[in-house]
N, C-alpha and C positions, 0 to 999 in steps of 0.2 A: 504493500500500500504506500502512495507517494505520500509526505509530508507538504502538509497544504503550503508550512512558511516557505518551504523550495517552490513551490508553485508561485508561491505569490512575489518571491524574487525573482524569479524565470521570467515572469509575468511583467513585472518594471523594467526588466534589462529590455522585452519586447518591444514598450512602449517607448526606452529612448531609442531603439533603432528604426523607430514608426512603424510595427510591422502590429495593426492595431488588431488586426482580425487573429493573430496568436496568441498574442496579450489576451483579447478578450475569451481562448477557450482554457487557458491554463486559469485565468480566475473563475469560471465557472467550474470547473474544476475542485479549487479550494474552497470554493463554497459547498459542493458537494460531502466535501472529505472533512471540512472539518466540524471538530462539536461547536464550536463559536465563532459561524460563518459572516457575525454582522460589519467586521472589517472588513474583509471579502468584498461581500456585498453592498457594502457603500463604493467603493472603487471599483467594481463591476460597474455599478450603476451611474458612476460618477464619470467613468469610460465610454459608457454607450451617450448619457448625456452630452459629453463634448463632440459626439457624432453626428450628435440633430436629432438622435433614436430618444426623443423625449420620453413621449406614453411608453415608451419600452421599459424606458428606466425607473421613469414611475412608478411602473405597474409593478416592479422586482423591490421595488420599496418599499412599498404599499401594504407587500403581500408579507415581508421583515416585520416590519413595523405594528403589524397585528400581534407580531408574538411577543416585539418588545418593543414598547412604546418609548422608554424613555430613553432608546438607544442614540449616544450623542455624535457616535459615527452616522447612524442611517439620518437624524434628523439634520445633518450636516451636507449628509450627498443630495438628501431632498430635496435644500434650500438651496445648494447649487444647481440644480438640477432647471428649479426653478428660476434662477436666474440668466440661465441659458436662454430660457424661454421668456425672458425679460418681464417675468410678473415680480417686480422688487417688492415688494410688501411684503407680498406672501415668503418668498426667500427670507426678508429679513423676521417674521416671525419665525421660520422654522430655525434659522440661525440662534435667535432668541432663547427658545425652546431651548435648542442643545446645551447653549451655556447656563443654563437654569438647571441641570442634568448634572454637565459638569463643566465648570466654568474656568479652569487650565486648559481645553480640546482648542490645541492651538489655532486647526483651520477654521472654527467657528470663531474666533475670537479674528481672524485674518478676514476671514468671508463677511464678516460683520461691517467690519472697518473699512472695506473695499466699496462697501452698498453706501457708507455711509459718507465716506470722502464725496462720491459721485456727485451725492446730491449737494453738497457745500456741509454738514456735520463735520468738524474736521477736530474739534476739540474733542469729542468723544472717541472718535476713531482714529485720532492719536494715541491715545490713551490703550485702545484696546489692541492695537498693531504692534505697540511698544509691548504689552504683555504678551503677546502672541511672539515675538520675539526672543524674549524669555525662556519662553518652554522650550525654543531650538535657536539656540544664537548661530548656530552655524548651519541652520537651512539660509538657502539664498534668497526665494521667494517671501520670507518671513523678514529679511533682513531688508531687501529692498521694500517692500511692500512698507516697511516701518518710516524708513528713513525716506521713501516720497512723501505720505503724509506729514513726516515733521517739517520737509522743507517749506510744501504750500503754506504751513502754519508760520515760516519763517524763526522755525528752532532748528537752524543750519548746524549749529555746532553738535547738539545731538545728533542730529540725522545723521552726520560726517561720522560721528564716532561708532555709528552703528555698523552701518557700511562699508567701515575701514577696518573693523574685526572680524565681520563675516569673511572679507575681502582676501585679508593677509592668511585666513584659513584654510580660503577656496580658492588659490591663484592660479586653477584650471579653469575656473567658474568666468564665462568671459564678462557675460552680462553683468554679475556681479563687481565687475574688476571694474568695466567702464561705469554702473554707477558711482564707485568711492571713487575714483579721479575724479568727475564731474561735480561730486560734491567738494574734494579735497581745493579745485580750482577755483568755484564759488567764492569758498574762504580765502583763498589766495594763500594756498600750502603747495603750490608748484614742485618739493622737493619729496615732499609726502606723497605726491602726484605720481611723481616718478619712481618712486618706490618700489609702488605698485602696477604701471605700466610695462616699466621698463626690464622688468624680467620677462615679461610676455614674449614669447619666440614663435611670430608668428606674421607673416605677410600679408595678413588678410585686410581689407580696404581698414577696418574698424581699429585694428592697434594701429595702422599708419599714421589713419587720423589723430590718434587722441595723444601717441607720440608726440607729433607734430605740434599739436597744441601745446602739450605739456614743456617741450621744449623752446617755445616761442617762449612763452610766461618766465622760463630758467633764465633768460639772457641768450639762449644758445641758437640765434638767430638761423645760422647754415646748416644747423645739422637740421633743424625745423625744416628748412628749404628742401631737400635733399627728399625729406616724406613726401612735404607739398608738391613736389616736381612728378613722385611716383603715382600722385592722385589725380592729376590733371587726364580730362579737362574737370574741372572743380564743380559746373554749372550741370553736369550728370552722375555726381554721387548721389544715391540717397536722399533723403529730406534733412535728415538729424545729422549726417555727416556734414552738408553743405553749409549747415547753420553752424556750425561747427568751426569751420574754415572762412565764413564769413566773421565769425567772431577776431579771429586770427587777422584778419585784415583789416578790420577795425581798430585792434593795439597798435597794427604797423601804420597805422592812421592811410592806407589805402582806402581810401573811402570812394574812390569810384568801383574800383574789385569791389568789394562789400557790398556799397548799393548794391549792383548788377546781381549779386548772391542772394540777396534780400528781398529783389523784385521778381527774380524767378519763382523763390521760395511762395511768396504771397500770389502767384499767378498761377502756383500749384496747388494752394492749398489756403485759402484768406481768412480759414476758419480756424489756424493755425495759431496760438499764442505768441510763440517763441518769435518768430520774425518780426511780428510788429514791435514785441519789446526788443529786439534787440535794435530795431529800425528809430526805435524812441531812443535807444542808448548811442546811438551814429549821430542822430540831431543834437544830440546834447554836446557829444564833443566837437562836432559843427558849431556850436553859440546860437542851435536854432533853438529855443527853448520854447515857444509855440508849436512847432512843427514836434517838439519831443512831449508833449504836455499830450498833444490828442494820438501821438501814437500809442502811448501811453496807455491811453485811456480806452485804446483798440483791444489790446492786450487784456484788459483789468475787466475787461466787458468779457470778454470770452472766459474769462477765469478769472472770476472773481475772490482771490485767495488774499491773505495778510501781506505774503510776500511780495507780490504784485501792486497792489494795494502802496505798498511802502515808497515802489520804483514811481509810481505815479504821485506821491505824496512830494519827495524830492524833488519831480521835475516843476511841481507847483512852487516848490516854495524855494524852489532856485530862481523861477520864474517871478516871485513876488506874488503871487495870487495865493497869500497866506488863507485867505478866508475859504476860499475852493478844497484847498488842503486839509482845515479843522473840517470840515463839513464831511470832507472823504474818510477821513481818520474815527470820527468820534463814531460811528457807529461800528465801525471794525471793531475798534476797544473793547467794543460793549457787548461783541459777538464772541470774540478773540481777548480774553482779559490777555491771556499771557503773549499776546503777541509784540513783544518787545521793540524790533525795531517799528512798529509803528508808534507807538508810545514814545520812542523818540522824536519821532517825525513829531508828534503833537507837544513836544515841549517846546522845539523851535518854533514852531508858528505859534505857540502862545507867547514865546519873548517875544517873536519878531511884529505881533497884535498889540507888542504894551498891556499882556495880561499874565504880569507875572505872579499871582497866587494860582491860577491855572497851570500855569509851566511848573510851578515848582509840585503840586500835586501830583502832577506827570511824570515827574522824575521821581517818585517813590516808584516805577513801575519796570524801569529801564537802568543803565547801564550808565552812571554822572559821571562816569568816565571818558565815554564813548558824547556825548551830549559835550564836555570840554571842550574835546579836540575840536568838533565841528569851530565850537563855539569863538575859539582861539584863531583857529585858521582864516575866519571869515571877517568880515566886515561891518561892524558893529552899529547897530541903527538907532535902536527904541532902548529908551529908558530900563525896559524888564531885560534885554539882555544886555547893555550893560550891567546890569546887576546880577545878571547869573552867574557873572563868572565869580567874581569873588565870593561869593553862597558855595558857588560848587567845590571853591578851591578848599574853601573853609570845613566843607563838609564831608570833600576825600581826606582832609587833614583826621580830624576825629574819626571816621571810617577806617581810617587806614590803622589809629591808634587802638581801636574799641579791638581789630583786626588780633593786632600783637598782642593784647591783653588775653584772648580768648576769652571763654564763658564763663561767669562770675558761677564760684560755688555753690552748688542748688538749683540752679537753674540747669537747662537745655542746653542743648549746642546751639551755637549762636546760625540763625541761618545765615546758609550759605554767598557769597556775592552771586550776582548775575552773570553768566557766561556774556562775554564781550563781544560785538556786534564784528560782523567780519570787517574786514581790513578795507574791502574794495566797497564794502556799504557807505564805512565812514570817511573815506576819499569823497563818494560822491556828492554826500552832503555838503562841501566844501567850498561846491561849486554854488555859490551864490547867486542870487539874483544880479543877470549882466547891469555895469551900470552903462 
């Protein structure tokens, strides 16, 4: 008699050589054979589901599911099942279900937070992506799955460190590889970047690119060339790569290359975030600050997240249309408490409004660290930021002191500081309103 767990490993090795129709008779197979076939059979069913064989897989559910209801595998493939069949509600109760059953079952906790990013939920489904993580730090799907959500939330620094664990685990994992550089670049960790690409031994379009890129960002101009050269022509990679390459000529401040990358992109696809924000980041370092405000705002329509949100906040309040910016910000906040860099965005248009009891409220929320710099490097207008700065200076003083002292006797640990806004956030800020 065969052992079902070799069946059902025989059965995964099938499905990563796509060979779907043997996969599926070695787990019917295990279903067969064994005494507690309901793992089995959610992955039967979850298999025939990504086929299109919906009612099929239903029905082998359906008929589980009588004998054990509170099964957190079967009400799991259910609710993906249903998801296939794009009835989200009902998915997301069956998901529901499972975690109420048993609420570690990491794909329910994964499946959850996928239903729930889509619709804009993004605080919850951080939350439950991140524990879904948890139970398998070193599945990929769990690890990217986590660190997308944190980014839309613009918790970059988590999401990077998520990422970059799974990453440095999995360095055959390609997709995984290229999320943690993508994230590690965000932050402007180019060397971290390289860590992780640059062992990759493989000539396929995707490590050229992201080489390429990561080498641009080093300083290491020609060796960057050299990838760029083996990718040409640039305006027939891919979509994500060409955005890719475009961004690359935006550093090198080729801003005709880049346009011409950027207008392709949007002539393929206008439904696209990414181009128009990056088309808003081209107009910025152009001095077009109107033409980057509504590209901006192209972007932030299409996906309407914190971190988007943040890029369009800046270009407002580079632009001087502080008021535009409080308007765009205070309702994120209130969506998104934790969403940090917008919270910064909303200290600065409260100094640069002359509403500093405002501003400084704001800054209990964010990083007076990161709020400084801006604050420093720019151009000082209104009464309230003048005044910020020596508040703030005064208040990383005693912050820094309360720091070294640690937690008074009896008490708690003192909470933690705020992770510090990335590097190329607080560059951008910088960029003030042109005079």
């Amino acid at each position: 008699m065969q052992d079902p767990k070799r069946l059902f490993e025989s059965a995964q090795n099938q499905i990563a050589s796509g060979d779907l129709s043997a996969a599926e008779q070695l787990l019917r197979q295990a279903v067969e054979l064994s005494d507690e076939p309901a793992l089995y059979t959610a992955i039967l069913a979850s298999l025939l589901g990504l086929q299109g064989r919906h009612e099929e897989s239903l029905e082998i559910l359906k008929e589980a599911l009588l004998e054990d209801p509170s099964n957190a595998h079967l009400l799991v493939a259910t609710g993906m099942t249903m998801k296939e069949k794009r009835e989200y509600a009902r998915a997301e109760q069956c998901f529901r279900m499972a975690l109420e059953n048993a609420p570690d079952h990491a794909a329910g906790l994964q499946q959850l937070a996928l239903i729930l990013a889509d619709r804009g939920d993004l605080d919850e489904a951080a939350d439950l992506a991140v524990q879904a993580f948890g139970q398998l730090p070193y599945n990929p799907d769990l690890a990217i799955t986590a660190s997308d959500v944190l980014r839309l939330l613009g918790r970059d620094q988590e999401a990077f460190e998520i990422i970059e664990q799974t990453a440095t685990y999995r360095p055959d994992d390609l997709v995984t590889v290229e999320a943690a550089v993508e994230a590690a670049l965000d932050l402007e960790h180019p060397d971290r970047a390289w860590q992780l690409i640059g062992k990759v031994q493989s000539t396929h379009p995707r490590v050229l690119t992201y080489k390429a890129v990561v080498l641009d960002q080093l300083g290491r101009a020609e060796e960057s060339e050299k990838f760029l050269e083996a990718l040409q022509p640039h305006d027939r990679l891919p979509a994500d790569l060409m955005l890719q390459v475009a961004g690359v000529c935006l550093r090198r401040e080729e801003y005709d290359q880049s346009l011409h990358l950027i207008e392709t992109l949007l002539a393929l696809d206008d439904k696209d975030p990414g181009p128009w924000r990056l088309r808003g980041q081209l107009e910025m370092a152009m001095g077009n600050l109107a033409e980057a405000v509504e590209h901006f705002r192209c972007s932030y329509a299409l996906r309407p997240t914190p971190d988007l949100a943040s890029q369009l906040a800046t270009a407002l309040y580079s632009a001087g249309r502080y008021g535009e910016g409080v308007e765009l910000c205070e309702p994120v906040v209130k969506e998104h408490p934790d969403a940090e860099q917008v919270w910064l965005n909303l200290v600065l248009l409260y100094a640069a409004q002359n509403r500093p009891d405002e501003a400084l409220a704001a800054l209990a929320n964010t990083d007076p660290r990161a709020v400084l710099d801006v604050l420093e490097g720019a151009t000082l207008e209104t009464p309230a930021e003048l005044a910020l700065v020596p508040a703030l200076q005064e208040f990383l003083v005693n912050w820094e002191e309360e720091e070294d002292e640690g937690p008074v006797e009896g008490e708690g640990p003192r909470k933690p500081a705020v992770a510090r806004p990335s590097a190329k956030a607080r560059k951008n800020k910088k960029k003030k309103k042109k005079k």
